[in-house]
C-alpha positions as CSV (number, residue, x, y, z in Angstrom):
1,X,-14.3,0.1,-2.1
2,X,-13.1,-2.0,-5.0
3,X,-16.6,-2.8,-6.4
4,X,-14.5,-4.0,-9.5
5,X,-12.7,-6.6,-7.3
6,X,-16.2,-7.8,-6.5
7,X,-17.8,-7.8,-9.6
8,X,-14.7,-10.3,-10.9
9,X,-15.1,-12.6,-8.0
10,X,-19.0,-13.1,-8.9
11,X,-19.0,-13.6,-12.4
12,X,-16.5,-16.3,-12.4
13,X,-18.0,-19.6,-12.5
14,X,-17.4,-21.6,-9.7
15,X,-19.9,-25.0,-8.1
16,X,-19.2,-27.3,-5.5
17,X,-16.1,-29.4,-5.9
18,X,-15.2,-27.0,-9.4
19,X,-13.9,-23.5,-7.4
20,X,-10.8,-23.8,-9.4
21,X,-11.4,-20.7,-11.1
22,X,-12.4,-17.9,-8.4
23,X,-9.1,-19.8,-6.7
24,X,-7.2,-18.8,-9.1
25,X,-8.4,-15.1,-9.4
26,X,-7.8,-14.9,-5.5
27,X,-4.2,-16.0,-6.0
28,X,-3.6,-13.6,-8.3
29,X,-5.4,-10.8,-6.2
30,X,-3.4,-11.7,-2.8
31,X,-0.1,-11.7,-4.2
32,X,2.0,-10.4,-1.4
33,X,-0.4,-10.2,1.3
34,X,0.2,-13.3,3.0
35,X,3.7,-14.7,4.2
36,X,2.4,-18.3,2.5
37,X,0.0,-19.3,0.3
38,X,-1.1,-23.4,-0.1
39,X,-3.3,-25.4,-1.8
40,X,-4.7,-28.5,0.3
41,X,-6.1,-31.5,-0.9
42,X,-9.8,-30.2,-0.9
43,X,-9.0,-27.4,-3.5
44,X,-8.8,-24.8,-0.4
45,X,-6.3,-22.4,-0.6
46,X,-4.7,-21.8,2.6
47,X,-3.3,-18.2,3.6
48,X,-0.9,-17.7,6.5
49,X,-0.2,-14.2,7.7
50,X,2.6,-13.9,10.2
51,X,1.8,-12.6,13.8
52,X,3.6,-9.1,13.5
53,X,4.3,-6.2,15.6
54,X,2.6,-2.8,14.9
55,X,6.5,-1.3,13.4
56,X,5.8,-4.4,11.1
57,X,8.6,-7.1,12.5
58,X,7.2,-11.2,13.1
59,X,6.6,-11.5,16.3
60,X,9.0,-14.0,17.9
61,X,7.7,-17.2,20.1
62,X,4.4,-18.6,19.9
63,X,1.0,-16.4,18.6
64,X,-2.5,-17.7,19.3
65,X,-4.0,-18.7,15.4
66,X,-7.1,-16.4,14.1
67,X,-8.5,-18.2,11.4
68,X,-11.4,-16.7,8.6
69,X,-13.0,-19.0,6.8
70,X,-14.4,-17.6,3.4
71,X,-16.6,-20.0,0.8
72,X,-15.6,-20.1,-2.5
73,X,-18.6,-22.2,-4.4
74,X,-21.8,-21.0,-5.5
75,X,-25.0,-23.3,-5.8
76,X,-25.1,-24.8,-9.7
77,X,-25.2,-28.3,-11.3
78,X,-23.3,-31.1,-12.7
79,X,-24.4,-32.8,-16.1
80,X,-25.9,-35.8,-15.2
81,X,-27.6,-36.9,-18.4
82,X,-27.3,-35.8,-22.3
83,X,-30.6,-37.4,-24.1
84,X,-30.8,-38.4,-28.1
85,X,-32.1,-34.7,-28.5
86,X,-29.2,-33.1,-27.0
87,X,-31.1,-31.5,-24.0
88,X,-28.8,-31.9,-20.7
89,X,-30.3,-32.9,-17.5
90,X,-28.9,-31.9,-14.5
91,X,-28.1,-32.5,-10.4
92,X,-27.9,-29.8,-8.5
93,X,-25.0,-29.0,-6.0
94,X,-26.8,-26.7,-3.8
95,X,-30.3,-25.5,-2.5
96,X,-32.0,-24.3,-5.3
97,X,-36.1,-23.1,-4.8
98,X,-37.7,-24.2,-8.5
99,X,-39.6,-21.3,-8.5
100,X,-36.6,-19.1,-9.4
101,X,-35.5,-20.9,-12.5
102,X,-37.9,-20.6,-14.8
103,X,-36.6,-19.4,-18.3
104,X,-32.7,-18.5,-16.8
105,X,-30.1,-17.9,-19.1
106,X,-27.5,-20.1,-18.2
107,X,-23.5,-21.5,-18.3
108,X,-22.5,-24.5,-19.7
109,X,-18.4,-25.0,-18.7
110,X,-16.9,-28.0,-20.3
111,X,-13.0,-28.8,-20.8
112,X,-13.8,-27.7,-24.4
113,X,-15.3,-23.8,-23.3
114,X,-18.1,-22.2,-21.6
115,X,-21.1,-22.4,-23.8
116,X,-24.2,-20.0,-23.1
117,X,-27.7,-21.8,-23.2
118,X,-31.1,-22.0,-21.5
119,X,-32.9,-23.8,-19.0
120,X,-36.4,-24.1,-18.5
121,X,-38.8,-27.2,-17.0
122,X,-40.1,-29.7,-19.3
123,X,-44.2,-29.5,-20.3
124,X,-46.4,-26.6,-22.1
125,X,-45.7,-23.2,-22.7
126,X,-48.2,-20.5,-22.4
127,X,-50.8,-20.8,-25.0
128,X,-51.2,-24.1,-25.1
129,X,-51.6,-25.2,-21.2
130,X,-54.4,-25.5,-18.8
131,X,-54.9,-23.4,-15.8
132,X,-54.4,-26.3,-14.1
133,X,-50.7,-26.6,-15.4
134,X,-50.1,-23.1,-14.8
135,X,-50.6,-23.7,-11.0
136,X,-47.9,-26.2,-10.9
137,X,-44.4,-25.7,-9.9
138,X,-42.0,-28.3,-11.4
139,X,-39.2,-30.3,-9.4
140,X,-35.5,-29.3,-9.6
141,X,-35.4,-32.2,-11.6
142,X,-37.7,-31.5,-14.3
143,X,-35.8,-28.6,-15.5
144,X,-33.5,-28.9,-18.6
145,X,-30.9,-27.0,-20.9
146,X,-31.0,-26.0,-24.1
147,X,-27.9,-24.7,-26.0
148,X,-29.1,-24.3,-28.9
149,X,-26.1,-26.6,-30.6
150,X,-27.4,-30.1,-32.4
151,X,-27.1,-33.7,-30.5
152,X,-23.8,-34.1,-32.4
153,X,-22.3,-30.6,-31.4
154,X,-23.5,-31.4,-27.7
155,X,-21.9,-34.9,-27.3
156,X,-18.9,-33.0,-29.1
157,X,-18.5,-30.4,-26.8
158,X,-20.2,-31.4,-23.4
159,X,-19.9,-34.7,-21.1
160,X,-21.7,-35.8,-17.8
161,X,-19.6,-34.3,-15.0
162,X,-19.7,-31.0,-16.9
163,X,-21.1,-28.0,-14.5
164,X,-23.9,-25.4,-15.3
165,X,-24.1,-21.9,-13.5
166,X,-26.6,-19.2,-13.8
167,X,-25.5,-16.5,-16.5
168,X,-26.1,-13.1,-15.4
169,X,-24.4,-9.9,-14.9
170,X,-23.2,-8.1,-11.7
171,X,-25.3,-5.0,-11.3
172,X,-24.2,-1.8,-9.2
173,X,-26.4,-0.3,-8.6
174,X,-25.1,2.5,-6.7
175,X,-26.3,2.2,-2.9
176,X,-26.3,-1.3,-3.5
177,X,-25.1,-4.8,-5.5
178,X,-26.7,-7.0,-7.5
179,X,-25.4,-10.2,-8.7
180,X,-25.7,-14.0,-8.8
181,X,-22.9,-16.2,-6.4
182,X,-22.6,-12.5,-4.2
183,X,-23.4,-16.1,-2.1
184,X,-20.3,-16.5,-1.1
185,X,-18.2,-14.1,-3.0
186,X,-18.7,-11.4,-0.7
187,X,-16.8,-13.7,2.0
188,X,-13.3,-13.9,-0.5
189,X,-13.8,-10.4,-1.3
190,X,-13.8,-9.4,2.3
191,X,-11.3,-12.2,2.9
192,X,-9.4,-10.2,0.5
193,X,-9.9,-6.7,1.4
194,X,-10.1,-7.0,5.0
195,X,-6.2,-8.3,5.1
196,X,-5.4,-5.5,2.7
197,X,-7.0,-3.1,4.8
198,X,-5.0,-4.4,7.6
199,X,-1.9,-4.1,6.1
200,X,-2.4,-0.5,5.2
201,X,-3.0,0.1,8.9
202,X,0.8,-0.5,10.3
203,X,-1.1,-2.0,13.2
204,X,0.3,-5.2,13.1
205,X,-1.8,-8.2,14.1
206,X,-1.1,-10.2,17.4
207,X,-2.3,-13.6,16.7
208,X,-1.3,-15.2,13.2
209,X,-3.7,-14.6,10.4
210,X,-5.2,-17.8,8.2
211,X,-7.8,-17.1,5.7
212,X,-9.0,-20.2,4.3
213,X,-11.1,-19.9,1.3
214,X,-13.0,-23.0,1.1
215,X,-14.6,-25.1,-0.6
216,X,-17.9,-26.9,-1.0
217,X,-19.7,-25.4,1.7
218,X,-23.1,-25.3,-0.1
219,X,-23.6,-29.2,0.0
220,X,-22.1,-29.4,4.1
221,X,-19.1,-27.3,5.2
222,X,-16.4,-30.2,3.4
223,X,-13.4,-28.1,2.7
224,X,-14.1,-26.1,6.1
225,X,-13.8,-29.4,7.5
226,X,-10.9,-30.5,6.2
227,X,-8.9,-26.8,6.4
228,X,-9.9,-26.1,10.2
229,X,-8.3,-30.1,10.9
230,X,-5.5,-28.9,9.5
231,X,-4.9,-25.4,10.6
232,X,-6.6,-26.2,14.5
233,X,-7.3,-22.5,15.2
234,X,-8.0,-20.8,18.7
235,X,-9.9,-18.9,17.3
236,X,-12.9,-18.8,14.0
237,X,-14.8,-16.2,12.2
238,X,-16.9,-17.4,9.6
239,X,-17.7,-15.3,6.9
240,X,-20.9,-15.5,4.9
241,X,-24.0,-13.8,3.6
242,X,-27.2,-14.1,5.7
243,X,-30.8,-13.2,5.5
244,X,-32.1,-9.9,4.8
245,X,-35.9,-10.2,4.5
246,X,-36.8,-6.9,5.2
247,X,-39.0,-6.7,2.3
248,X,-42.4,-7.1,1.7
249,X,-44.8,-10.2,2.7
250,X,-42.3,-11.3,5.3
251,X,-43.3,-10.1,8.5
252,X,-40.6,-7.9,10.7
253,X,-40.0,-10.9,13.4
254,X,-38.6,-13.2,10.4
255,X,-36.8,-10.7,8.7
256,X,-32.9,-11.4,10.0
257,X,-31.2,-8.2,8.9
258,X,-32.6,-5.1,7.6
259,X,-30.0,-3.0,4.8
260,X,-27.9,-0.4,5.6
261,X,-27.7,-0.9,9.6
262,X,-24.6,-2.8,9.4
263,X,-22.6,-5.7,9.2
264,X,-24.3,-8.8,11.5
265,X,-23.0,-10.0,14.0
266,X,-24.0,-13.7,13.8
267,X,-25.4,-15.7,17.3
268,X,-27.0,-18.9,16.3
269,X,-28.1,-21.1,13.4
270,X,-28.7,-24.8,12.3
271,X,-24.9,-25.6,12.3
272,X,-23.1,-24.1,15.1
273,X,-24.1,-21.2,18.6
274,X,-21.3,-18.9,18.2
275,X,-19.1,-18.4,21.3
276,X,-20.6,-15.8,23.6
277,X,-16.9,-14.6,24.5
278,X,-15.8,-14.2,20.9
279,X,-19.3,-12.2,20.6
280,X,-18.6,-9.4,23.5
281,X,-15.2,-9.4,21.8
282,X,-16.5,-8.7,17.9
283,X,-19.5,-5.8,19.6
284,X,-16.9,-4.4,21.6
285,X,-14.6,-3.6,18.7
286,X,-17.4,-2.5,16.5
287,X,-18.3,-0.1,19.1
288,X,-14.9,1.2,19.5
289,X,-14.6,1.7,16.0
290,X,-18.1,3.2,15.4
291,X,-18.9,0.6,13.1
292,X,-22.8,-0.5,12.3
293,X,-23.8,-4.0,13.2
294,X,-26.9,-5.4,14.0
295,X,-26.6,-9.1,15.9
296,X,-28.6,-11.6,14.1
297,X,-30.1,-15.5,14.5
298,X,-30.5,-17.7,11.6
299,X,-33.3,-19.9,11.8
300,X,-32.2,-22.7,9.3
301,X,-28.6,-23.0,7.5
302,X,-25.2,-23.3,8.6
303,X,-21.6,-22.1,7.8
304,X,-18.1,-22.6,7.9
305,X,-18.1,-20.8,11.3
306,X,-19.2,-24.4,12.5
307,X,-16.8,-26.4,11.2
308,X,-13.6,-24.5,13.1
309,X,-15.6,-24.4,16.2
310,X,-15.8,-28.4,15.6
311,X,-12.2,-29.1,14.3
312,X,-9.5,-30.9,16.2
313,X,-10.2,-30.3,19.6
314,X,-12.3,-27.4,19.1
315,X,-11.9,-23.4,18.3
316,X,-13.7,-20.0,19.9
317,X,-16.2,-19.3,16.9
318,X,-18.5,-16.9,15.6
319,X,-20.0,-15.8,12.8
320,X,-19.0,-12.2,10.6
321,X,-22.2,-11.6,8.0
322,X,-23.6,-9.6,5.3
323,X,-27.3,-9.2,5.3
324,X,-28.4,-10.2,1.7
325,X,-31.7,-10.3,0.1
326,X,-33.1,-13.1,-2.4
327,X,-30.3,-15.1,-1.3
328,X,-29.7,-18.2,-4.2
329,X,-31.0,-16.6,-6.9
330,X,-29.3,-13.8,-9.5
331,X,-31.1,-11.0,-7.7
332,X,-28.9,-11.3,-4.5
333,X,-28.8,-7.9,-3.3
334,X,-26.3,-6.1,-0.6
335,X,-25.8,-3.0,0.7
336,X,-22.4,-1.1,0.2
337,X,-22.7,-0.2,3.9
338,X,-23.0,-3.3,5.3
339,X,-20.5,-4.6,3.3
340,X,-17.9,-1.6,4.4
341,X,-18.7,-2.1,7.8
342,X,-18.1,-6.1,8.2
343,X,-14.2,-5.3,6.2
344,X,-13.8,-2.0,9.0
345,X,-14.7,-4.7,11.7
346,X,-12.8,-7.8,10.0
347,X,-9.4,-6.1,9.7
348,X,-9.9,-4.1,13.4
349,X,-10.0,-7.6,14.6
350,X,-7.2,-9.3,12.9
351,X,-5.3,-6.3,14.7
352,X,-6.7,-5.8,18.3
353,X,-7.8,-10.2,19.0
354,X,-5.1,-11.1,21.5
């Protein structure tokens, strides 16, 4: 597997509304897999793969449209507020939980460079607090950044509107993959991957083939949205990371996914029930195949899956996942055999969906 590919895809910096840098990387990465490439209005990029026959010809007359949605942001922030000291405040673009940004090393990218700083929430450190301020978790919106630069440096360098990401490095870690953002860059890598797979194959692919890597799905599906109007497919898979609590205090009945027992094959969550046709269709393939899945209900969240089931006059959905643990923070962890298995399953269906 190209771990490399991977490791790229999370490290670039990429928030709500500013994915114009993983977009970029994919375009360099897909050149030649798709028959046309766009950009839409949204900052989507649109790939169309021609319906062809297994010796590799178009297919003549009308094809049925499979369309893979794939989400390019990852949670961060937007500079909303530079004070006399220089310390920026922020407003997040995403779900963040407070208690898993405490003292993070941190991303500053303005149209004059990426600047590396620190955040951390306002009030006593340490030695000098009470136990009573030790038991207190701060609000999202107590927590600041430090670059270390003066006031005049930072009103130099760094405006409101500029964006913050976490700061970390991509981790293999052999079995498995550590990283911040593999929320959702596991879906473009597979959106990727899976095509290139299928191209390898010689199989051919009866319906025609749109991966739509979108954009700002972590504040409500908006580029989904707008690409699944536009393209109106038959037919959806959503691509995403899910829940893999299969680690200690959660009990077993909450825990999603467990790692290593394959891709999941997602029914249900807060956004959209996936079709129960396009679900027989997705087991029956992985079965053929021999490939590991393990179906799996989401009990709060949504995905792109959603918004082509919703488009237009509607599309056959459901939803392709990998199980992920400590999902938003920059311990997100997968398993190299989950991920396999959801590109093996991905690219059998782009060539066997009629």
């Amino acid at each position: 597997m190209n771990i490399d590919l991977l490791k790229q895809l999370c490290e670039v910096p990429g928030i709500p509304g500013r994915e114009e840098r993983v977009r970029d990387l994919i375009e360099k990465e897909i050149d030649g897999l798709f028959d046309s490439v766009e950009t839409d209005a949204m900052g989507n990029l649109i790939c169309r793969r021609n319906a062809r026959t297994a010796s590799g010809s178009v297919k003549k007359g009308d094809a049925k449209t499979l369309m893979l949605l794939c989400h390019m942001d990852e949670i961060g922030f937007y500079v909303s507020s530079i004070d006399e000291k220089g310390f920026l405040w922020l407003s997040p673009a995403g779900g963040f939980d407070p208690r898993n940004l405490f003292s993070r090393r941190v991303l500053v990218c303005s149209e004059n460079g990426d600047f590396k700083a620190v955040m951390n929430p306002g009030g006593r450190p340490v030695h000098i607090s009470s136990p009573e301020d030790r038991k207190k978790v701060p609000e999202v919106k107590e927590f600041f950044v430090d670059t270390g630069m003066t006031p005049a440096q930072v009103t130099k360098n760094i405006q409101i509107g500029d964006y913050v990401v976490m700061d970390e490095p991509f981790l293999d870690l052999g079995a498995k993959c550590v990283s911040k953002a593999l929320d959702n860059r596991v879906a473009c890598w597979l959106g990727i991957e899976a095509v290139r797979q299928l191209a390898k194959s010689k199989k051919g692919n009866p319906c025609e083939i749109v991966v739509a890597f979108t954009t700002q799905e972590e504040v409500g599906l908006r580029g989904a949205r707008t690409s699944s109007f536009a393209v109106k497919p038959d037919y959806g898979i959503g691509i995403d990371v899910t829940l893999a609590c299969d680690t200690p205090g959660v009990p077993a009945a909450e825990s999603v996914t467990t790692h290593g027992k394959g891709f999941a094959l997602h029914i249900k969550d807060s956004s959209f029930i996936s079709d129960h046709g396009m679900v027989q269709s997705i087991e029956k393939i992985a079965k053929k195949g021999r490939i590991p899945y393990q179906r799996s209900i989401l009990g709060a969240g949504g995905q792109d899956g959603a918004a082509a089931q919703q488009a237009a006059a509607g599309a056959k959905a459901v939803g392709v996942t990998v199980g992920t643990r400590y999902i938003h923070t920059v311990t997100e962890m997968i398993d190299k055999k989950d991920l396999k298995a959801a590109c093996d399953v991905l690219a059998a269906a782009m060539s066997e969906l009629k």
